[in-house]
Z-matrix of the N, CA and C atoms (Angstrom, degrees):
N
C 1 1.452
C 2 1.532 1 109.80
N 3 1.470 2 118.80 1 -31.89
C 4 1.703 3 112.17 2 -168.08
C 5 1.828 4 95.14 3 -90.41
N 6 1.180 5 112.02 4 3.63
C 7 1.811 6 104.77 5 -167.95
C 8 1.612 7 80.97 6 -102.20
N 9 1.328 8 118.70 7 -26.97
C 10 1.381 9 82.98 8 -169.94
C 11 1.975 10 118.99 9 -113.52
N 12 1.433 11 79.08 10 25.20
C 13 1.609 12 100.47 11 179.07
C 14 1.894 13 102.93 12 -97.76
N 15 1.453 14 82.71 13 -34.36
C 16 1.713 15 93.31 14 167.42
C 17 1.753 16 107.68 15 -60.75
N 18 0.899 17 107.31 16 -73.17
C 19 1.636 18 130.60 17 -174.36
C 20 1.714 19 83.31 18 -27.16
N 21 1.641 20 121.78 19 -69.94
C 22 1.615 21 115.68 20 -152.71
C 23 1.542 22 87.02 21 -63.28
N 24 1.339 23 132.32 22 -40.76
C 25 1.303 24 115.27 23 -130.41
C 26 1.874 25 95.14 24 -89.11
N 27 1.265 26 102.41 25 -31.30
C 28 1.772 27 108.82 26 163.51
C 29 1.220 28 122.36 27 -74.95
N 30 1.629 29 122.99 28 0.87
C 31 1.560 30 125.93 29 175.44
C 32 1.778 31 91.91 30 -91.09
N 33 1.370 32 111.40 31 -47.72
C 34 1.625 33 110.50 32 -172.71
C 35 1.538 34 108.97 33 -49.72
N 36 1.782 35 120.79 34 -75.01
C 37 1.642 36 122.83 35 156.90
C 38 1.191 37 107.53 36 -1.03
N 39 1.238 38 106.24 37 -92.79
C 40 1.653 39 118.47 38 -177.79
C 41 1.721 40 133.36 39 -18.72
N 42 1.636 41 90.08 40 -57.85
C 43 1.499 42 89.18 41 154.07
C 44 1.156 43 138.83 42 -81.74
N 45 1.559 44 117.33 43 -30.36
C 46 1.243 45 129.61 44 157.21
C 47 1.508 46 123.62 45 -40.97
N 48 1.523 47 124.84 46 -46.05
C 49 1.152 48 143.19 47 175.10
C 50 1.590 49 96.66 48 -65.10
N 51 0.993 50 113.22 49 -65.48
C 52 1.950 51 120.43 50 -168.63
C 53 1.699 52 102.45 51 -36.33
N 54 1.440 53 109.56 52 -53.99
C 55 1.409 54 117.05 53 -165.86
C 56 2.045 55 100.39 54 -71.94
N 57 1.101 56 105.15 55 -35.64
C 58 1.583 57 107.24 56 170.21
C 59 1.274 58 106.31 57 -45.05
N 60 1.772 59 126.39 58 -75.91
C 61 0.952 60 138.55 59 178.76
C 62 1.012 61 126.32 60 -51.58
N 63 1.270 62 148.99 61 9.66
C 64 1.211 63 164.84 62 -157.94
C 65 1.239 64 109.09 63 -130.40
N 66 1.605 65 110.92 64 -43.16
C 67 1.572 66 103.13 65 -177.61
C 68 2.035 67 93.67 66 -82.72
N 69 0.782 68 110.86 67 -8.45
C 70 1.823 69 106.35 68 -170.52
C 71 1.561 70 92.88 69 -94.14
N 72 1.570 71 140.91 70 -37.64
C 73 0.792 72 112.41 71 -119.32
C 74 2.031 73 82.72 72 -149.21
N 75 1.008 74 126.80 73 40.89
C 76 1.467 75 130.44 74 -156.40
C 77 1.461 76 120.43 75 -43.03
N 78 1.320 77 99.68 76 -39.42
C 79 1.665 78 94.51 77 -175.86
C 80 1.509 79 107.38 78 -105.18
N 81 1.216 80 123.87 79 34.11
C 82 1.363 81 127.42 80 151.39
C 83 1.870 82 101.53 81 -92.45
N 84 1.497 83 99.97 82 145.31
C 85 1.460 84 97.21 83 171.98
C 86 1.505 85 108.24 84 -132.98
N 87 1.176 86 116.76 85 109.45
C 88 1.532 87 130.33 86 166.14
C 89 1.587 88 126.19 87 -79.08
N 90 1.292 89 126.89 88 96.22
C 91 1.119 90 136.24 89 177.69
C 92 1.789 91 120.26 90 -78.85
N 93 1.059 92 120.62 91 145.70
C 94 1.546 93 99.93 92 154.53
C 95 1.480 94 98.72 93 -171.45
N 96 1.051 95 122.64 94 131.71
C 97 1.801 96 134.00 95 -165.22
C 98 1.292 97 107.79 96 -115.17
N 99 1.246 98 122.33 97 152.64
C 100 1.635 99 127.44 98 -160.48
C 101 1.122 100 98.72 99 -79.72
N 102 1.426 101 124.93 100 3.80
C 103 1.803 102 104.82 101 166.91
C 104 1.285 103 107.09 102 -92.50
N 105 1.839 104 107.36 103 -29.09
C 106 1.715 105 87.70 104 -179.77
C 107 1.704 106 108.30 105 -82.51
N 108 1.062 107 140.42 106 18.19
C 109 1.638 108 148.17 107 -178.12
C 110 2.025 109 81.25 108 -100.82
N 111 1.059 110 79.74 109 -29.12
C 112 2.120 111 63.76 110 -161.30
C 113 1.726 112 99.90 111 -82.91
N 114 1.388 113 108.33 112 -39.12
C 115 1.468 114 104.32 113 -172.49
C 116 1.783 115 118.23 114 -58.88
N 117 1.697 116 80.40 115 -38.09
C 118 1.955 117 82.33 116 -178.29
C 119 1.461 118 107.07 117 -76.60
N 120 1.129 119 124.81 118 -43.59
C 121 1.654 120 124.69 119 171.62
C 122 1.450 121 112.10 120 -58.52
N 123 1.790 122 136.27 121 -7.14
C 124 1.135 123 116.92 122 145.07
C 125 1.800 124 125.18 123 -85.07
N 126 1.456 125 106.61 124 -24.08
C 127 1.333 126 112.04 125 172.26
C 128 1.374 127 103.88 126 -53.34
N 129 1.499 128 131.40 127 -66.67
C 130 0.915 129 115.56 128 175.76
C 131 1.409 130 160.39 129 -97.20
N 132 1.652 131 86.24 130 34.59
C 133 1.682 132 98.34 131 156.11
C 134 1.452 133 101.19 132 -108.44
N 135 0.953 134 120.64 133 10.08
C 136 1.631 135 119.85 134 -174.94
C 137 2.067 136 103.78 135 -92.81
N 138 1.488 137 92.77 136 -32.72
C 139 1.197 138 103.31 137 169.36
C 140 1.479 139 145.80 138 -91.61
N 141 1.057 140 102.64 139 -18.34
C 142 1.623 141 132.10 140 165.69
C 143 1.297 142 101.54 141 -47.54
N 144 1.280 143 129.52 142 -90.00
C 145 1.548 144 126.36 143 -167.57
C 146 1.266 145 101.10 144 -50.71
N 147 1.371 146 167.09 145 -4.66
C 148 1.091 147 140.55 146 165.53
C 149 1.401 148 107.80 147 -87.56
N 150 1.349 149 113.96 148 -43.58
C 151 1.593 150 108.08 149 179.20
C 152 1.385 151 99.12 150 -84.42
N 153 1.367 152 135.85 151 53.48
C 154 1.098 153 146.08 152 128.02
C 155 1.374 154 142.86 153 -108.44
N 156 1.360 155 93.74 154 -25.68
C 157 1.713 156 120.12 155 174.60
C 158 1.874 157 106.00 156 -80.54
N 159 1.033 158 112.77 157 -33.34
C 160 1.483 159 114.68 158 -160.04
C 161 1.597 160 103.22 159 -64.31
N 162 1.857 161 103.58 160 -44.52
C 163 2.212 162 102.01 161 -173.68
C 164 2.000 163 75.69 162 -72.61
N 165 0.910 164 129.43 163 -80.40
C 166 1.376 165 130.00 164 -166.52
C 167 1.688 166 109.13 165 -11.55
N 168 1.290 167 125.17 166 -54.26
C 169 1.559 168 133.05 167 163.28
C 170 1.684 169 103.08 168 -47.56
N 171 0.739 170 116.64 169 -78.99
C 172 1.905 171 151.93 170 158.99
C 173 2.334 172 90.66 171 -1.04
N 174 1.542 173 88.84 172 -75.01
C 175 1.980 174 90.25 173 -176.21
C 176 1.348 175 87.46 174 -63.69
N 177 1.213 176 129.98 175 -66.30
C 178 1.618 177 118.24 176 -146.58
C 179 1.751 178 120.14 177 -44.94
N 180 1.399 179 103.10 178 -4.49
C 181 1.476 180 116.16 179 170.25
C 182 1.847 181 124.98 180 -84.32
N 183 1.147 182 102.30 181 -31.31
C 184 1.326 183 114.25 182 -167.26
C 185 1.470 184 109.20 183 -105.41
N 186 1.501 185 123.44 184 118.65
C 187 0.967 186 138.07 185 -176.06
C 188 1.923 187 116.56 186 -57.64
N 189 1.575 188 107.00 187 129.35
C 190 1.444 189 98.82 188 -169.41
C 191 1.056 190 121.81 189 -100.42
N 192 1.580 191 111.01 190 43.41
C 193 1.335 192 122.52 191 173.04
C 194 1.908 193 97.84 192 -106.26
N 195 0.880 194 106.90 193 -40.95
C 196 1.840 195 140.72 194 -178.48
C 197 1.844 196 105.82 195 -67.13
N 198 1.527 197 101.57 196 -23.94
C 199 1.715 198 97.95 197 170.59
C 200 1.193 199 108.57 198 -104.57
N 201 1.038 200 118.20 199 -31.55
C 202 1.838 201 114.43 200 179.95
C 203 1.623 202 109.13 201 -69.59
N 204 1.307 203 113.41 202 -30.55
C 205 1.841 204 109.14 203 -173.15
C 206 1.271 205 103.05 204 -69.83
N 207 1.528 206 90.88 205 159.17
C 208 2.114 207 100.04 206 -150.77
C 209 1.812 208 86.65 207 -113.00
């Protein structure tokens, strides 16, 4: 749910930013079409759970008596 609250909330920026840059910057042309907003917002929920699972593998090793001592 937060990857893909990320995903909308970095598709909004994005365009928001594009139209900024555009008025600063005229003969640059920034495109981006709702398939490529959709493709990267599946990459990265597709990718999230793994680079989440890996420290998750990572604690399940180390005793949590042994992480809390100062």
């Amino acid at each position: 749910v937060t990857v893909a609250a990320g995903c909308l909330a970095g598709a909004a920026l994005s365009y928001g930013l594009a139209a900024v840059t555009a008025r600063w910057l005229p003969t640059l042309e920034l495109t981006a079409t709702g398939v490529d907003v959709a493709l990267v917002s599946l990459v990265l929920i597709s990718v999230s759970p793994v680079g989440a699972t890996v420290p998750m593998i990572r604690l399940r090793r180390i005793d949590p008596v042994e992480a809390f001592r100062p």
